[in-house]
C-alpha positions in Angstrom: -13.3 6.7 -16.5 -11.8 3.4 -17.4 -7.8 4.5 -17.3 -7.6 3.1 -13.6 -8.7 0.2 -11.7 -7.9 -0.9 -7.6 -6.4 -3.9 -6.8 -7.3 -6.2 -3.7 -5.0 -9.1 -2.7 -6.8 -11.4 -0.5 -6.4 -14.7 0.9 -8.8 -16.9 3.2 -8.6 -15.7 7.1 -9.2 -11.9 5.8 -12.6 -12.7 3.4 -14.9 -10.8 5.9 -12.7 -8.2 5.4 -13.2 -8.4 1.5 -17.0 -8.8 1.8 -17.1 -5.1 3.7 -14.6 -3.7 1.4 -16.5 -4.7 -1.5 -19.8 -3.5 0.1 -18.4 -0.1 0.2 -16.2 -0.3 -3.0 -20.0 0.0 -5.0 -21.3 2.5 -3.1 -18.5 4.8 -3.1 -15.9 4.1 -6.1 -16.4 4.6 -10.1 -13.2 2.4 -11.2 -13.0 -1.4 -11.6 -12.2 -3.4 -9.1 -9.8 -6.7 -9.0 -9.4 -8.9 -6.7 -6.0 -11.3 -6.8 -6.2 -14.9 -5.6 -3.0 -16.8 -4.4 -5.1 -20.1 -6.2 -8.4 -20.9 -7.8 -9.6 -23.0 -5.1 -9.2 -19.4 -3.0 -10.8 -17.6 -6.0 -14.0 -20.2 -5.7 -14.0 -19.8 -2.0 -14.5 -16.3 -1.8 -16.7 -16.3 -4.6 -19.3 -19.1 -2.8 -20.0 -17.0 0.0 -20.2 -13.3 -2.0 -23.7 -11.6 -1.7 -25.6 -12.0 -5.0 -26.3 -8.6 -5.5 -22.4 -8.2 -5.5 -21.5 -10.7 -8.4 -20.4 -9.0 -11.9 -19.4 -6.1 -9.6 -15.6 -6.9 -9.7 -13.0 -9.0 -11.4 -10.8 -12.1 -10.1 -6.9 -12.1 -10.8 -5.1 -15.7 -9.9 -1.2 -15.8 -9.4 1.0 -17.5 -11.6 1.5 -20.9 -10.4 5.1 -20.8 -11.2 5.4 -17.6 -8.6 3.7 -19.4 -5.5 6.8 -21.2 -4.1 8.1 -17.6 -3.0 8.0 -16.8 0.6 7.5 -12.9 0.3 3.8 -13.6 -1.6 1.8 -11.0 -0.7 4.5 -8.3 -3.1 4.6 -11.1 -5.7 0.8 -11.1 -5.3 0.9 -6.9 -6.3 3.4 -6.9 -8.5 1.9 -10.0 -10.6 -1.8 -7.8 -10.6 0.1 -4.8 -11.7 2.2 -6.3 -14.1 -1.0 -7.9 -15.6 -3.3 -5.2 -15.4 -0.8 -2.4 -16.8 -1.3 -3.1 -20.4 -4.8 -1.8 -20.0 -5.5 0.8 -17.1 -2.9 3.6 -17.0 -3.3 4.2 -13.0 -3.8 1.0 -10.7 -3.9 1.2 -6.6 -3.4 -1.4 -4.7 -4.7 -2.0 -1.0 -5.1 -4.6 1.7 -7.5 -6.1 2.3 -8.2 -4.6 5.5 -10.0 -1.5 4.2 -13.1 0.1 3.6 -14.1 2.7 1.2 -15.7 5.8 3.3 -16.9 8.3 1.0 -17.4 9.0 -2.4 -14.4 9.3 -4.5 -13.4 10.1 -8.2 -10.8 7.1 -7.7 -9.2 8.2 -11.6 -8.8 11.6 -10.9 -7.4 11.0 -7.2 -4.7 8.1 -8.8 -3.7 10.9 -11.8 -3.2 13.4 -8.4 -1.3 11.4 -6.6 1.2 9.7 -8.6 1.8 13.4 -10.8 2.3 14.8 -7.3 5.7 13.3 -7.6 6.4 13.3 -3.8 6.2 10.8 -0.9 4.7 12.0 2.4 7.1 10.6 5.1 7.3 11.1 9.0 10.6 10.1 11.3 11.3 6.3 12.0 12.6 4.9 14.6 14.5 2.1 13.1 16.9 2.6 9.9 17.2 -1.1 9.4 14.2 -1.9 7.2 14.8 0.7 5.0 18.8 0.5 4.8 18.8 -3.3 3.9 15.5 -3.0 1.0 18.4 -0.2 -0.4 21.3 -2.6 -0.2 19.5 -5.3 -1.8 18.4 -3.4 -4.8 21.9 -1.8 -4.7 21.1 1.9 -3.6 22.4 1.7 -0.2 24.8 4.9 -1.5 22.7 6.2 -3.9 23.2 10.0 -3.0 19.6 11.2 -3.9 18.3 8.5 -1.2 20.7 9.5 1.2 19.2 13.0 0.7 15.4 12.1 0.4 15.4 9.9 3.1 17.4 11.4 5.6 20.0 8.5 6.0 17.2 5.9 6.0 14.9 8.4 9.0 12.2 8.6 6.9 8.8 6.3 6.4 6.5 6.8 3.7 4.3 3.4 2.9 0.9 3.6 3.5 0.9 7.4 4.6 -0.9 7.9 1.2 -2.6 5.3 -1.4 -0.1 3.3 -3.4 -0.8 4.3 -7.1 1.6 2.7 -9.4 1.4 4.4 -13.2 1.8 1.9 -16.0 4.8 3.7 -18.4 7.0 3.7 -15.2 5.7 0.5 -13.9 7.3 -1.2 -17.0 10.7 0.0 -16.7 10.9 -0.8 -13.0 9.2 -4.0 -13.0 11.7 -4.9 -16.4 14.3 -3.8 -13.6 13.3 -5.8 -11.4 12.5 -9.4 -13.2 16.3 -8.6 -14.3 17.9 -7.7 -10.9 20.4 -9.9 -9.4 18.7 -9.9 -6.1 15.2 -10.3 -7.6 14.9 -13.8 -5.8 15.6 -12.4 -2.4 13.6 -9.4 -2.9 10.5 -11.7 -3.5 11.2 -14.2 -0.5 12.2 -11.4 1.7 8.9 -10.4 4.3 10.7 -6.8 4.4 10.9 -6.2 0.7 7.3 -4.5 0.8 6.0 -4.0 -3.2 5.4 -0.5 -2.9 8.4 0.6 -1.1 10.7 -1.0 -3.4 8.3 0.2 -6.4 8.9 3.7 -4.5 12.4 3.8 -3.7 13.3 3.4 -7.8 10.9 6.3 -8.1 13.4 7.8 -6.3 16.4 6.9 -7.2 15.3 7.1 -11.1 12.6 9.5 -12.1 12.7 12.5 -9.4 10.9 11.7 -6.9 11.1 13.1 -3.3 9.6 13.1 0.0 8.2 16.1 2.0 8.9 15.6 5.7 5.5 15.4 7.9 5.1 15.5 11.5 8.6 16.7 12.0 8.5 16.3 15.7 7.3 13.0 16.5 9.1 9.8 15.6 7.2 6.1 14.9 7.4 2.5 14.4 6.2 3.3 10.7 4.4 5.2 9.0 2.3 7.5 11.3 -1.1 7.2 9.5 -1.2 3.1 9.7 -0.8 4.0 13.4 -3.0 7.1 13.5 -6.0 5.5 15.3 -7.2 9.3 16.4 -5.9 11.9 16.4 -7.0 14.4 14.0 -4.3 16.9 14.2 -1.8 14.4 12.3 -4.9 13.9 9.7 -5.5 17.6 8.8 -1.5 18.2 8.5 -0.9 14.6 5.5 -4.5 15.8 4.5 -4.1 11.8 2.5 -7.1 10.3 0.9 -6.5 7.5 3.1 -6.1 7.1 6.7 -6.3 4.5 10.0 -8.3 7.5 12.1 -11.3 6.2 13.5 -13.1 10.0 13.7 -13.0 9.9 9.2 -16.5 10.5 9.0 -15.7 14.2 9.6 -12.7 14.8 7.8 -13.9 15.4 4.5 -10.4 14.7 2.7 -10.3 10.6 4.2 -11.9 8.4 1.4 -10.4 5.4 2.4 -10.1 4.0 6.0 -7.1 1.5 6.3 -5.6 -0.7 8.9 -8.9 -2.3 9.6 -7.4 -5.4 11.4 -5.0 -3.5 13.8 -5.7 -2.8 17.2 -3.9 0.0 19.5 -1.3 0.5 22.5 0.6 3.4 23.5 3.9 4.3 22.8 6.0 7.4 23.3 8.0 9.6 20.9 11.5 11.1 21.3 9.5 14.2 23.1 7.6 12.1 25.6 4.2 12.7 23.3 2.2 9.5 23.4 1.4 8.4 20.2 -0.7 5.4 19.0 1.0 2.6 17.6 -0.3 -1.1 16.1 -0.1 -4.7 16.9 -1.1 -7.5 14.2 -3.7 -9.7 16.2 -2.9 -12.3 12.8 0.9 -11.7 12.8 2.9 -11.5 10.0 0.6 -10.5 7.0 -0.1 -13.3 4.9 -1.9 -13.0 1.6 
């Protein structure tokens, strides 16, 4: 089926990463695969080091020069693939590099599901912050459905499910956005995560909502980047993808994420200890 494609960012320090993910893209996925390059010099990088047996197996995508001078590149990086790849694949998703594809997946039939689903599956946040000032720069900070959906800026929902971004509606936002008064802060700022903002119009514009997870424990973010294993939180998001280590049996994970994370401890509001993540590379450059 050749209405959806995935989309890899990927810059220098995470190609490992992209070799593995690639490795277990063929053996487990039926869609095309992209990966976007911040420059060609990146692009011939990767490519001189990519197991033979790989090459023809994906596609390259190289940024705009004219977008590279923005500080927030790794969104400009998704949006630019998107933006590109929307006049021909109806459903594109869009991961990190850090991933690896576990089991065998109709990818198609798994974007259609997800983005028709309409919902966001969200989970408690400690901090409001992130999400309060993303809303006041695209001007939705009193938006009254937000308000609602989000529970005053409480709830989390990146990366608790794949992002799948559907092409009709990906126009009109992304015409939104190019057109937005704040569109140069929203690209410089490291907060300003693609999919969130992609998410939060989705919101505010076409209907969707968010069904409240794991009601009584509250994270850093979004509980299943942190979920390192525990499979109780897996079987209640029952998501495609996932950072639990124990996904070879739990049938529903497809997609392990996170890859480049490791673990401490931290406690919620009920004194439950819950896993949370540390970047060992810091902020995630792409």
């Amino acid at each position: 089926m050749n209405n959806a494609c995935t989309v890899i960012p990927i810059h220098y320090p995470k190609f490992n990463y992209g070799y593995n993910l690639l490795k277990s893209y063929i053996k487990n996925c039926d869609v095309p695969l992209y990966f976007t390059f911040t420059t060609i010099e990146q692009m011939n990088l990767f490519l001189k080091n990519v197991n033979p047996n790989h090459i023809g197996k994906f596609s390259n995508i190289v940024l705009d020069q004219s977008l590279i001078d923005y500080k927030n590149i790794i969104t400009v990086k998704k949006f630019y693939s998107v933006d590109v790849l929307s006049d021909t694949y109806q459903y594109i998703a869009v991961f990190d590099s850090e991933t690896l594809f576990v089991k065998p997946m109709n990818n198609y039939l798994i974007y259609k599901e997800i983005d028709e689903s309409k919902f966001f599956k969200g989970n408690k946040r400690k901090s409001k912050t992130h999400l309060k000032d993303l809303a006041t720069l695209m001007g939705y900070e009193n938006n009254d459905r937000l308000l609602e959906q989000t529970e005053n800026f409480s709830q989390y929902w990146w990366l608790n499910e794949i992002c799948v971004y559907e092409k009709t509606k990906f126009k009109e936002f992304f015409k939104w956005y190019k057109t937005h008064k704040n569109y140069g802060k929203m690209q410089n700022e490291f907060f300003c995560f693609d999919y969130l903002i992609y998410s939060i119009w989705l919101i505010c514009n076409k209907n969707y909502f968010i069904k409240k997870y794991a009601t009584n424990i509250t994270c850093n973010g979004a509980l299943l980047e942190t979920n390192y294993s525990d499979d109780n939180i897996s079987y209640e998001f029952k998501s495609y993808q996932d950072r639990n280590i124990n996904h070879e049996n739990i049938e529903h994970i497809k997609v392990q994420i996170m890859l480049d994370r490791d673990i401490h401890h931290c406690y919620n509001v009920e004194g439950v200890r819950i896993y949370e993540h540390i970047d060992p590379d810091g902020r995630r450059g792409q």
